[in-house]
C-alpha positions in Angstrom: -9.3 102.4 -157.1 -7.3 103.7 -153.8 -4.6 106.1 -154.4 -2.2 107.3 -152.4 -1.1 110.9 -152.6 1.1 113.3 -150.9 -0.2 117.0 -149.8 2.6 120.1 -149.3 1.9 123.6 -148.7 3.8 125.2 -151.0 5.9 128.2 -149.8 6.1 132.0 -152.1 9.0 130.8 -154.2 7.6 127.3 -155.3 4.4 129.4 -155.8 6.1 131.3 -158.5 7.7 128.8 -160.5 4.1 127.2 -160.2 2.1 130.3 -161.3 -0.1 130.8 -158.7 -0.6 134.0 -156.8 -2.6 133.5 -153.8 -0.7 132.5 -150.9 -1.5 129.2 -148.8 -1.8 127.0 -152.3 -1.0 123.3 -151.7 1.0 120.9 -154.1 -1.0 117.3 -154.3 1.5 114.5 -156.0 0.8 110.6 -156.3 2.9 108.6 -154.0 4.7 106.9 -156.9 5.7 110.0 -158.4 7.1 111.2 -154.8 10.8 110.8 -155.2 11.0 111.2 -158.5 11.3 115.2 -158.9 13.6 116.9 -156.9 11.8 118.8 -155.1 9.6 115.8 -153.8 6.1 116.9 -154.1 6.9 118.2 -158.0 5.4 115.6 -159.9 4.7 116.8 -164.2 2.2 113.9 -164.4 -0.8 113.5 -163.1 -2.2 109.7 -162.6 -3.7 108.1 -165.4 -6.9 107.0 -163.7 -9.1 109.2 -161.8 -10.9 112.2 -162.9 -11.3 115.3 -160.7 -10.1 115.4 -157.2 -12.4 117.6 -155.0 -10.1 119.6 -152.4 -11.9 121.3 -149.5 -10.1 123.4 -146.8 -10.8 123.5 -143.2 -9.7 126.7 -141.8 -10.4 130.0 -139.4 -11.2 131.5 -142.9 -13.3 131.0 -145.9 -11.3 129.7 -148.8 -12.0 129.6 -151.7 -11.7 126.6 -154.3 -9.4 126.7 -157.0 -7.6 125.2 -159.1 -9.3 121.6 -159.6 -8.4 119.3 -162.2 -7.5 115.8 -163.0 -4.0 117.3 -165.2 -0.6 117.7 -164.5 -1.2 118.9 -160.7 -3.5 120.2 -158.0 -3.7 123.0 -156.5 -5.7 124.4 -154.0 -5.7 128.3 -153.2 -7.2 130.7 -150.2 -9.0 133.8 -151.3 -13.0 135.0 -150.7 -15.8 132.1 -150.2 -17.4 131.5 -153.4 -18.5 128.0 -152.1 -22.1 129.0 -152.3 -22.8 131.8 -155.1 -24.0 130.6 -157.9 -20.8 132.5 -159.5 -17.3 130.9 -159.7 -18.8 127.7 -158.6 -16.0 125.0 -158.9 -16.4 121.6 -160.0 -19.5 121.1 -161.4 -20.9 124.6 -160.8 -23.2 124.1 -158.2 -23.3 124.7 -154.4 -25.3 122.1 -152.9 -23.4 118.8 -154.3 -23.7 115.2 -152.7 -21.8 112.4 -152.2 -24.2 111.2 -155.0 -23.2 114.0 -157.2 -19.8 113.3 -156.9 -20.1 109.8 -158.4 -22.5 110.7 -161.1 -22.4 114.2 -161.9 -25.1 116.5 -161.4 -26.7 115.9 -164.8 -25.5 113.7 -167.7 -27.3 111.9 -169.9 -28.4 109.3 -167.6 -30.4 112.2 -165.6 -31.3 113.8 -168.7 -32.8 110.3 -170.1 -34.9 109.6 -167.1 -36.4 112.9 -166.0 -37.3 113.4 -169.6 -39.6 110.2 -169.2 -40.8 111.1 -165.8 -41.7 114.6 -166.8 -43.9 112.5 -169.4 -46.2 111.5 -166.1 -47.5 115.0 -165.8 -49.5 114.8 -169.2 -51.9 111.6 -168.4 -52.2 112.9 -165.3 -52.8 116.7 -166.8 -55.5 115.1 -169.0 -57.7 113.7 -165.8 -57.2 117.2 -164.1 -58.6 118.9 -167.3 -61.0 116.7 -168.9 -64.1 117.8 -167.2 -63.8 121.1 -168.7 -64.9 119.4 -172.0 -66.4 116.2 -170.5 -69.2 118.6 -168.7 -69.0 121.7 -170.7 -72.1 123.8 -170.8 -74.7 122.9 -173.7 -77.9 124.2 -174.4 -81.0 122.8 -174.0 -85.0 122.2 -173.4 -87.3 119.6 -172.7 -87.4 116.4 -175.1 -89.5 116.1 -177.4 -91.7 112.2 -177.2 -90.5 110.2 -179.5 -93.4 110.2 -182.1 -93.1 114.0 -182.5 -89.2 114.1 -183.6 -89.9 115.4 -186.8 -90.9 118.5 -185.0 -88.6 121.1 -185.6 -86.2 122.3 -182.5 -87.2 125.8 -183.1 -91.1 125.2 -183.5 -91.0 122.9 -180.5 -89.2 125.1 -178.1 -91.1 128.5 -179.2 -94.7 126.7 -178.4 -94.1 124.8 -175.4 -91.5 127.2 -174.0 -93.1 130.4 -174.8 -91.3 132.2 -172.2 -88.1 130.7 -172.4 -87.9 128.8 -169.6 -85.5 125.4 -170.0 -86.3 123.4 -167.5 -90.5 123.7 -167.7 -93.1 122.9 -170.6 -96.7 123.4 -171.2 -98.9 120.7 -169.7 -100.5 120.0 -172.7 -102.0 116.1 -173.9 -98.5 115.3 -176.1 -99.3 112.0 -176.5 -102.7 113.0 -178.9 -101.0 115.0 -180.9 -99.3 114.5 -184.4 -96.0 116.2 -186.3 -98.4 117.5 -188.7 -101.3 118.6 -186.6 -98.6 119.8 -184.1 -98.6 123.6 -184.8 -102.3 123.7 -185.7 -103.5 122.7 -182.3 -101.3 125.1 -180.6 -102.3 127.7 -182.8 -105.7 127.6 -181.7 -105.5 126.9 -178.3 -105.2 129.8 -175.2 -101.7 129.5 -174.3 -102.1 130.9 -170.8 -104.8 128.7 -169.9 -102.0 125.8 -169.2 -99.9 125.6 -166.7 -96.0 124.6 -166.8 -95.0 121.4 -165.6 -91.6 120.5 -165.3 -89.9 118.6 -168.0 -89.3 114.3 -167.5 -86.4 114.8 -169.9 -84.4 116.8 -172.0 -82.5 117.4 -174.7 -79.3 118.7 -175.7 -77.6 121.3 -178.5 -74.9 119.1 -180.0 -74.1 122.0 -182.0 -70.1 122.3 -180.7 -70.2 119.6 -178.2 -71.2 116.0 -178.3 -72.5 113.4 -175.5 -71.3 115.0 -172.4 -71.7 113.9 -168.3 -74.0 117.2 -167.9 -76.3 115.1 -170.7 -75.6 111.7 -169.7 -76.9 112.1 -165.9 -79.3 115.3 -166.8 -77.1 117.7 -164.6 -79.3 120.5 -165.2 -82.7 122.7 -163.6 -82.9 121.0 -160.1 -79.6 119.0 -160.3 -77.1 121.3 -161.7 -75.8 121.9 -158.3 -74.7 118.3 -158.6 -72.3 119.5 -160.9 -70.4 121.3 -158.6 -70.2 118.0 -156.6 -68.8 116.4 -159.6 -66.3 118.6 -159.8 -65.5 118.6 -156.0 -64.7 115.3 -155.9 -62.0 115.0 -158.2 -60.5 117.5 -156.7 -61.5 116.6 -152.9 -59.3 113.5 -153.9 -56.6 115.5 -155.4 -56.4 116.8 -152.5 -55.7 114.0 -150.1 -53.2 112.6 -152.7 -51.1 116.3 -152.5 -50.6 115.6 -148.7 -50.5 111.8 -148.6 -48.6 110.9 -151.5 -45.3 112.5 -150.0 -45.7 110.3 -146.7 -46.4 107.4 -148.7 -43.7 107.7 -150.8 -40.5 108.7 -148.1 -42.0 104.9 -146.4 -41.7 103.0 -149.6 -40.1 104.5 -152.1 -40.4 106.7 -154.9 -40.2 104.3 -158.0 -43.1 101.6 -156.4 -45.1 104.8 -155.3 -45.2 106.1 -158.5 -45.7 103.3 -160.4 -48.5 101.6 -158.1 -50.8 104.8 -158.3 -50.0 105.4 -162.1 -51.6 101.4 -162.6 -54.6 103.0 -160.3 -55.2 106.4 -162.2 -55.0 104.2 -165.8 -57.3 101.2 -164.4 -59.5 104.1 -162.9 -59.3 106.1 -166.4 -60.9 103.2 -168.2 -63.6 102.2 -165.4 -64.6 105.9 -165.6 -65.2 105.0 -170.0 -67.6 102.1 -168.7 -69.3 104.2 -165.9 -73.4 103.8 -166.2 -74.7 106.0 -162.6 -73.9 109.2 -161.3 -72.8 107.5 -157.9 -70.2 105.7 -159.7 -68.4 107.9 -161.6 -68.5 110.5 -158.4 -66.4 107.8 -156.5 -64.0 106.9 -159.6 -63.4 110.4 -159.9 -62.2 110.8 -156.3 -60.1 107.7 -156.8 -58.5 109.1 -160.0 -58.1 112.2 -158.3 -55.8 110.9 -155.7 -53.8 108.5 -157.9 -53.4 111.6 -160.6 -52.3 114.3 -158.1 -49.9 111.4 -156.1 -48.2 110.8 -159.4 -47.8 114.4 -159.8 -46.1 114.7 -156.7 -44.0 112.0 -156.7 -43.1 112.0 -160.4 -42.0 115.7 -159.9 -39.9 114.5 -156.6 -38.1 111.7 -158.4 -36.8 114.2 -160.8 -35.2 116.5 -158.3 -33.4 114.3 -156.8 -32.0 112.6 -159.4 -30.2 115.6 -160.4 -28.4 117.9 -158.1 -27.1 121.8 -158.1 -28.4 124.3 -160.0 -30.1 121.8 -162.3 -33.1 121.4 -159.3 -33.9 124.6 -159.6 -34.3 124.3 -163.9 -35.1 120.9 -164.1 -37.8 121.1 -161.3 -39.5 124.3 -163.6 -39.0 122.4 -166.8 -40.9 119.5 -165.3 -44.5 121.2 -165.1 -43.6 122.2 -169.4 -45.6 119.0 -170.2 -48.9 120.8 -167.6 -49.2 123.2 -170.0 -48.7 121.3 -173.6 -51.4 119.1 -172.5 -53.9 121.3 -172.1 -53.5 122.0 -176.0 -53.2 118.0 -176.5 -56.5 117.8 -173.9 -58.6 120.6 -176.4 -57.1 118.9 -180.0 -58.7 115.5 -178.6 -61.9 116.4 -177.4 -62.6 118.3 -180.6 -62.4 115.2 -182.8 -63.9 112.9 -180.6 -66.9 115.0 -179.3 -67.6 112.0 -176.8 -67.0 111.8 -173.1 -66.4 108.0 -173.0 -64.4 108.3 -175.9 -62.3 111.2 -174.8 -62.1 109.3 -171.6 -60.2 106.4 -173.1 -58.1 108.0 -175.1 -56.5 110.3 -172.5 -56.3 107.0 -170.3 -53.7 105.2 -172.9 -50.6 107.7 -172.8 -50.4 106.5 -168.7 -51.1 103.2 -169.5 -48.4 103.0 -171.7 -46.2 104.7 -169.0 -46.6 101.9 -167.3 -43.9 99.4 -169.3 -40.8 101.5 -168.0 -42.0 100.2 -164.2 -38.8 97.6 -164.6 -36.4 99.7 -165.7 -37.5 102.9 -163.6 -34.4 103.9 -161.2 -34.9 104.4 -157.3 -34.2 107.6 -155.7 -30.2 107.4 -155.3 -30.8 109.8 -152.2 -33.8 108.5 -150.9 -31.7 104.8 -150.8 -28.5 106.7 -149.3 -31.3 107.9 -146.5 -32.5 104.3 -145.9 -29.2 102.6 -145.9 -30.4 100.4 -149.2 -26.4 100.3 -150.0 -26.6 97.4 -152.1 -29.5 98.7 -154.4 -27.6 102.3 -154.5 -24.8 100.7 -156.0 -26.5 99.5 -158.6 -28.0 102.7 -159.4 -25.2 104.1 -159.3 -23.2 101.7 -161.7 -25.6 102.3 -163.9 -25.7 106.0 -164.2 -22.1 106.1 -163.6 -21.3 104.2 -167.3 -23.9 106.1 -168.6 -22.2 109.4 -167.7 -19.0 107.9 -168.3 -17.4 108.1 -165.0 -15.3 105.4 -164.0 -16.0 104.4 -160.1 -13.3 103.0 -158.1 -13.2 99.1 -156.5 -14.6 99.9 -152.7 -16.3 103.3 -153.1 -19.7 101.8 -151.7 -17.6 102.0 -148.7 -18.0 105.7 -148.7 -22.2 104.8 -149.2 -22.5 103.7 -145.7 -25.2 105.3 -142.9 -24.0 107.9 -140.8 -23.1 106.7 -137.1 -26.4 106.8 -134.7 -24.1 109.5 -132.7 -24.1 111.7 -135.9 -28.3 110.8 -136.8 -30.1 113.7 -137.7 -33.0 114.6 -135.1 -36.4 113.1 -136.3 -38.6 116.1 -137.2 -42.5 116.6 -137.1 -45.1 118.6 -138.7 -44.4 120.8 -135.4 -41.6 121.9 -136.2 -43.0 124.0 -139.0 -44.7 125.9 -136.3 -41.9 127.0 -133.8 -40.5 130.6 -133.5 -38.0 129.7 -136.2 -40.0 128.9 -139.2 -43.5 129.8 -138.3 -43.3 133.3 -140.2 -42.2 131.0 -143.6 -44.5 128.6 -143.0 -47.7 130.9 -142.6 -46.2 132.7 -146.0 -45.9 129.6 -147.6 -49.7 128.3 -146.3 -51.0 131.8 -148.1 -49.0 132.1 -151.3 -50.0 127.9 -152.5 -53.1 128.8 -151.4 -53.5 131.9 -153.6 -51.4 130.1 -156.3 -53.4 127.3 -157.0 -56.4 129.1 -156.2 -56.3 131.1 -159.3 -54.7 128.5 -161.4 -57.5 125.8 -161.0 -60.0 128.6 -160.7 -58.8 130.1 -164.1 -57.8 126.7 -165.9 -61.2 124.3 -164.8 -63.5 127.5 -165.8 -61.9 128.8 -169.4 -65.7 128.5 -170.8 -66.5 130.6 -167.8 -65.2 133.4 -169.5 -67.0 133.2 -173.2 -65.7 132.7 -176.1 -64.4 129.2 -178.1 -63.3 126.9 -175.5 -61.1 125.1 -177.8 -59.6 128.2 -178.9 -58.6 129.7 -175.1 -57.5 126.2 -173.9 -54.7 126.2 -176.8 -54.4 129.7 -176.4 -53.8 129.5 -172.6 -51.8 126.5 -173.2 -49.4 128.1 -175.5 -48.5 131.4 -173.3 -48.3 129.0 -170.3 -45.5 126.6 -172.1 -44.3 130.4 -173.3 -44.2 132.0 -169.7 -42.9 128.6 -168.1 -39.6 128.7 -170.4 -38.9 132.2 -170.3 -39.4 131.5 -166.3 -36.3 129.5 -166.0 -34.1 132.4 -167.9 -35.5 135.0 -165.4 -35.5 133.2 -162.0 -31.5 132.6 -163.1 -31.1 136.3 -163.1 -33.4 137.7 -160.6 -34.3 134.6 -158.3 -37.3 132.9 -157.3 -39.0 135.7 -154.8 -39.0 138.4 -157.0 -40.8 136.0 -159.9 -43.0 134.8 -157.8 -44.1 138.3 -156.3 -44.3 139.3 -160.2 -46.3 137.1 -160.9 -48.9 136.6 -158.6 -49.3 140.6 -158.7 -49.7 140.9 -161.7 -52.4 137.8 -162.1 -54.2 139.5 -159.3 -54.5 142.9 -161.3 -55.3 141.6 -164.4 -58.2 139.8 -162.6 -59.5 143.1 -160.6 -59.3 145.0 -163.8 -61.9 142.6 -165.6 -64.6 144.0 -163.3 -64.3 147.5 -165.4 -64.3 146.5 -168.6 -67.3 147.7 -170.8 -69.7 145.0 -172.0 -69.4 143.4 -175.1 -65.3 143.6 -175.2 -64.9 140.1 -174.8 -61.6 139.9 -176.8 -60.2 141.7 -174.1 -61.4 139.7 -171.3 -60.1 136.6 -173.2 -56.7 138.7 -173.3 -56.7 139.2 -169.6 -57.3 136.0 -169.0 -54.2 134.4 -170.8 -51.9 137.3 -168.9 -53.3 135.4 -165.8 -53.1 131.9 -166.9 -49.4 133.2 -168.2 -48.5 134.8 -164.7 -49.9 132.0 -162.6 -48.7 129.2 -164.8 -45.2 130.4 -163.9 -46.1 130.6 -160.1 -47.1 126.9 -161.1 -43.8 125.6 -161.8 -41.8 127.9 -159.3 -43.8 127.3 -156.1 -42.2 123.5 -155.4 -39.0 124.6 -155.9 -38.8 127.9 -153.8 -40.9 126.6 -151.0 -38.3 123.6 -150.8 -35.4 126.2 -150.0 -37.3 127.6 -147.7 -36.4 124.9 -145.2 -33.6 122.8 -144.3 -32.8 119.7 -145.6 -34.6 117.8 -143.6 -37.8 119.7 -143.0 -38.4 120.3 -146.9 -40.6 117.2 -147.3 -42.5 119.1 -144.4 -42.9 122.4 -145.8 -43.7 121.4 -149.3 -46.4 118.8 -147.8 -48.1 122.1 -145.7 -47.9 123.7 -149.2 -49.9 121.2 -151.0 -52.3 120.9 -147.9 -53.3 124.4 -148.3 -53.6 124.1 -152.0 -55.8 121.0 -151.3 -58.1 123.4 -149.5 -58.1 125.6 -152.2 -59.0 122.9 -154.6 -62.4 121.8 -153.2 -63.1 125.5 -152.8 -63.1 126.0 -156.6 -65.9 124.6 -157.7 -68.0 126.5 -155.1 -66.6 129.8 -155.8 -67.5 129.9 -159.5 -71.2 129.5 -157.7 -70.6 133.4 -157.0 -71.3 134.0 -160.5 -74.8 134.1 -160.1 -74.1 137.3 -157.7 -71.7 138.9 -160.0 -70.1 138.0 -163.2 -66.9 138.6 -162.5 -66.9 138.4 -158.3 -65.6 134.8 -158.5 -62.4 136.1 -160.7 -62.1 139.0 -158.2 -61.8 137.1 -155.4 -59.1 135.5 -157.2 -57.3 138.1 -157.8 -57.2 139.3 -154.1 -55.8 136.2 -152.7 -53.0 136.8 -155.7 -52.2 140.3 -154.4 -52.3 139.0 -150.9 -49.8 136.3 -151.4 -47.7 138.3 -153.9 -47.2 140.9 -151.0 -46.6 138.6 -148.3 -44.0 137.6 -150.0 -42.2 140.5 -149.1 -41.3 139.3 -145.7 -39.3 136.6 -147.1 -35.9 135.6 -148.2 -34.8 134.5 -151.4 -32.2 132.1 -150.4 -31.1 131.3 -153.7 -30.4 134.6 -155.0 -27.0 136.4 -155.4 -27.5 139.2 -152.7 -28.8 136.3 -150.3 -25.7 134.4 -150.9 -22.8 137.0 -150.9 -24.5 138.0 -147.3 -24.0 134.6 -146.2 -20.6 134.2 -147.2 -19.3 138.0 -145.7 -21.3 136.9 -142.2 -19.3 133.3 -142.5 -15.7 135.4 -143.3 -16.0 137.5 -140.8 -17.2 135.4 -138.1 -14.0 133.8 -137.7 -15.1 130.1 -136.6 -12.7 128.1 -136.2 -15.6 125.3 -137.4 -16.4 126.9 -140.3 -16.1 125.0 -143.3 -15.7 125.6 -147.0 -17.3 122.6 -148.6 -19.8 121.0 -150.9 -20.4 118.1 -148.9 -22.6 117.4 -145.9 -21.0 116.5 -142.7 -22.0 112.8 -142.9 -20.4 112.5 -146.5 -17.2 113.6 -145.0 -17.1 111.5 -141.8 -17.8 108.7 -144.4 -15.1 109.4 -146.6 -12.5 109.6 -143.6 -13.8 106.5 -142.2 -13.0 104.8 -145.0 -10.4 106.7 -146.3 -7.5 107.5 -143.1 -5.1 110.3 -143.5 -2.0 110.9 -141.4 -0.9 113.9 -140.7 2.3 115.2 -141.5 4.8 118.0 -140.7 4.1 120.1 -144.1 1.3 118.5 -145.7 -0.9 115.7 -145.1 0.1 112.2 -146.4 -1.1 108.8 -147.3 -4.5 110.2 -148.2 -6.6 107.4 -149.7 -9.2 108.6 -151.5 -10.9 106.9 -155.0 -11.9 108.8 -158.5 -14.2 111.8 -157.8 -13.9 111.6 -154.0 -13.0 114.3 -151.8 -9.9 115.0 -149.8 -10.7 117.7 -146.8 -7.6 119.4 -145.7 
């Protein structure tokens, strides 16, 4: 609804009787009420129907905000900018609000409701990122015994056709003559060396901890275990293409249909995958399901950022990657009771499928519409989450929704940009420290049987501390900021890995203990490197710096399988190498600022005070919101104040 409302400075004595102590505080009174107190702007009632009024001041000197409220009047006082600490933040508490916050909120129950089912994306697609780590675990074996001679013991059969241990070799010896009960009779009298070894047509498999796996389904093993590594590659060669495409993809159609459409791909892909029957085939499924998994990673966790605002990006986006690391404890539960890969394969395909019914009801980014000029679907967004939250929006307000005038259009950036003098140093940063990050995470999380021990046991143990170090995560980054984390972190992962290399043989308990420090350390880095990386860059280049991000972690996925190939150098080289790229991109870190910390901020604000700018501006608006509100909304000035200021619930009046 449009108000009208009057605006006086108030002058030292009026100040008084009002309570307020800082000079250059204004008096805001409804137009009906003007004429009715005595002293014309001193109204005792505030209007019924709107909630709070957002004042901002445009002055020569920072102001700060005070004084907001939807009660018995409005006040709005000068003092030191506070406009972007995270500290005495007015209205709503946050620093970066929206013309979309200020019709919904930054985070209701409406927000809360759907980012809680979109986080929910991150498991399926946690699952297919996993699975191969019990799908193609590592099993014993030796060549299979023919059919007529199964009665042979395991042990008998291996010690006298294998005498020297060799897997993937037999004696060449006339199988087919020979009986289970005459078996070790004629080997006992034969001269062992006088055959030769011939390689084995088939093989068999311990089933001993783990059932039918891919490694015994396509005999991945002697002369075509390298295939393995191919396997592997291709999920992740897919995975990688979906990091960097998926965010194009999505800023052209939309978030919601983006989503959706390669969520229907990774669940029909899941189940072709349970029916696969060739090697070839279930190499190019995987690559497919790897770009539909890692595509609704990255649009599921940009659909939750922006539909929440403030501070609440910053927790929300850590809170969103909580699900990564439950699932990798839901991921080793179900492949302990199944013990099949097809069967493990369907069941981790259902939770996305199921996903899948919320496609009609699934909101649009509000902000991505607002960018596209969609004003007619925004609204309806915004109805909704505005009952929701309990708001009550104004007749008109989509008015205040419209596309900023071509002579205000932001200037189209490229991938370029990243490069120039300006942002080159961040961007070269960022390239090293998603490179390192995810480096070490997929290297440590694909390869947990790598390191010995009970696979099921480190997978819920790594898990666990992950889910552990990703919620104390948000707690610290609020008090110390993202840089300092993330250089913790990564440092810390990297030791942990280089100190592996000297411990004694035999200590494998402490190995496994290193390991969860650095799946603890990194998982952190996990959930903090999309958020920091995006306030790196300006608004409008932050789809560009995250993208380069994921482009460099793309080329540290396909490296992964390849560098646990190093193994066969040295044990622990592959986890070394690790841990150098952590160090490196911990300390590179160095060079950068963290623009959401305290120090960063109060820097900001003394260098805006003291500048004197007669365009600086103390707001929590963008530019275009405010030319669309006084579009729409017309102010006249007057004398002493400014009057016949329309504005509607939750709008903002700029003095």
């Amino acid at each position: 609804m449009k108000r009208h409302y009057f605006v006086q400075q108030m002058n030292n004595q009026q100040q008084q009787q009002r309570g307020a102590m800082d000079g250059g505080v204004y008096a805001i009174t409804p137009m009906s009420q003007v004429g009715q107190s005595s002293k014309g702007f001193d109204a005792t009632d505030g209007p019924p129907d709107y909630g709070i009024v957002n004042i901002y001041q445009k002055s020569t000197s920072a102001g700060d905000l005070k004084g907001l409220g939807g009660g018995k009047g409005f006040y709005l006082g000068s003092g030191d900018d506070k406009s972007d600490s995270d500290s005495d933040v007015t209205v709503g508490g946050d620093s970066d609000s929206d013309i979309i916050s200020e019709y919904i909120g930054h985070y209701g129950l409406w927000q809360f409701f759907w980012t809680f089912l979109l986080c929910l994306f991150q498991i399926p697609t946690t699952f297919h990122i996993f699975c191969l780590v019990f799908q193609a675990a590592s099993r014993d074996f030796w060549c299979a015994r023919p059919a007529h001679l199964r009665s042979v013991p395991v042990d008998l059969w291996r010690n006298l056709t294998q005498p020297d241990g060799a897997k993937c070799s037999q004696l060449n010896v006339p199988y087919e003559q020979l009986t289970a009960d005459g078996f070790a009779g004629y080997f006992a009298s034969m001269n062992v060396s006088s055959y030769e070894q011939v390689s084995c047509s088939a093989y068999e498999f311990d089933g001993t901890i783990f059932g039918q796996t891919v490694i015994a389904e396509f005999g991945l093993v002697c002369d075509r275990a390298k295939m393995m590594s191919i396997v592997e590659m291709c999920f992740l060669a897919g995975a990688a293409m979906g990091s960097v495409g998926s965010g194009w993809i999505s800023d052209q159609f939309g978030r919601r249909h983006t989503l959706m459409c390669f969520a229907l791909i990774q669940a029909i892909t899941g189940f072709l995958l349970g029916f696969a029957t060739s090697l070839e085939l279930y190499m190019a499924l995987r690559v497919i399901i790897g770009f539909a998994s890692m595509s609704v990673a990255v649009v599921s966790f940009v659909l939750v950022v922006e539909l929440v605002s403030g501070r609440y990006r910053t927790v929300i986006g850590i809170l969103n990657i909580l699900p990564v690391a439950i699932s990798y404890v839901l991921a080793a539960g179900i492949a302990y009771f199944t013990r099949d890969w097809r069967l493990m394969q369907f069941i981790i395909t259902i939770p996305g499928a199921m996903l899948l019914s919320i496609w009609y009801w699934l909101p649009e980014s509000p902000r991505w519409l607002l960018a596209k000029g969609r004003i007619d679907e925004l609204k309806l967004v915004i109805d909704r989450a505005a009952k929701t939250n309990g708001f009550r929006l104004p007749e008109g307000y989509e008015k205040t929704l419209a596309t900023p005038d071509p002579d205000h259009a932001q200037e189209v950036v490229s991938i370029f940009d990243l490069f120039r003098m300006k942002f080159l140093r961040t961007t070269l940063v960022m390239l090293v420290v998603w490179f390192g990050i995810v480096l070490i995470y997929f290297g440590i999380t694909l390869h947990l049987s790598n390191l010995g021990g009970d696979i099921y046991l480190n997978t819920v143990l790594a898990g666990s501390v992950e889910a552990i170090a990703i919620c104390l995560s948000i707690v610290v980054v609020l008090k110390l900021g993202l840089r300092v984390n993330l250089f913790l972190y990564m440092v810390v992962a990297g030791i942990s890995c280089i100190v592996m290399n000297f411990v004694p043989d035999g200590n494998l308990w402490v190995i496994i203990t290193l390991a969860m420090i650095v799946k603890c350390a990194v998982g952190a880095c996990n959930a903090i490197i999309p958020t920091f990386t995006a306030y790196q860059y300006p608004t409008t280049m932050r789809n560009l710096g995250v993208g380069a991000g994921n482009f460099a972690a793309g080329i540290a996925l396909i490296i992964v399988p390849y560098l646990w190939l190093l193994e066969h150098t040295d044990q622990y080289l592959p986890i070394t190498v690790m841990g150098v790229f952590s160090i490196i991109g911990g300390l590179s870190l160095i060079v950068l600022k963290d623009k959401l910390s305290k120090k960063h901020q109060h820097r900001r604000q003394r260098s805006g005070s003291g500048s004197g700018s007669a365009g600086s501006v103390v707001t929590r608006s963008t530019d275009d919101d405010t030319r669309r509100i006084e579009k729409h909304f017309p102010r006249d000035q007057a004398e002493n104040g400014i009057s016949n200021i329309g504005f509607a619930q939750n709008e903002s009046i700029f003095l």
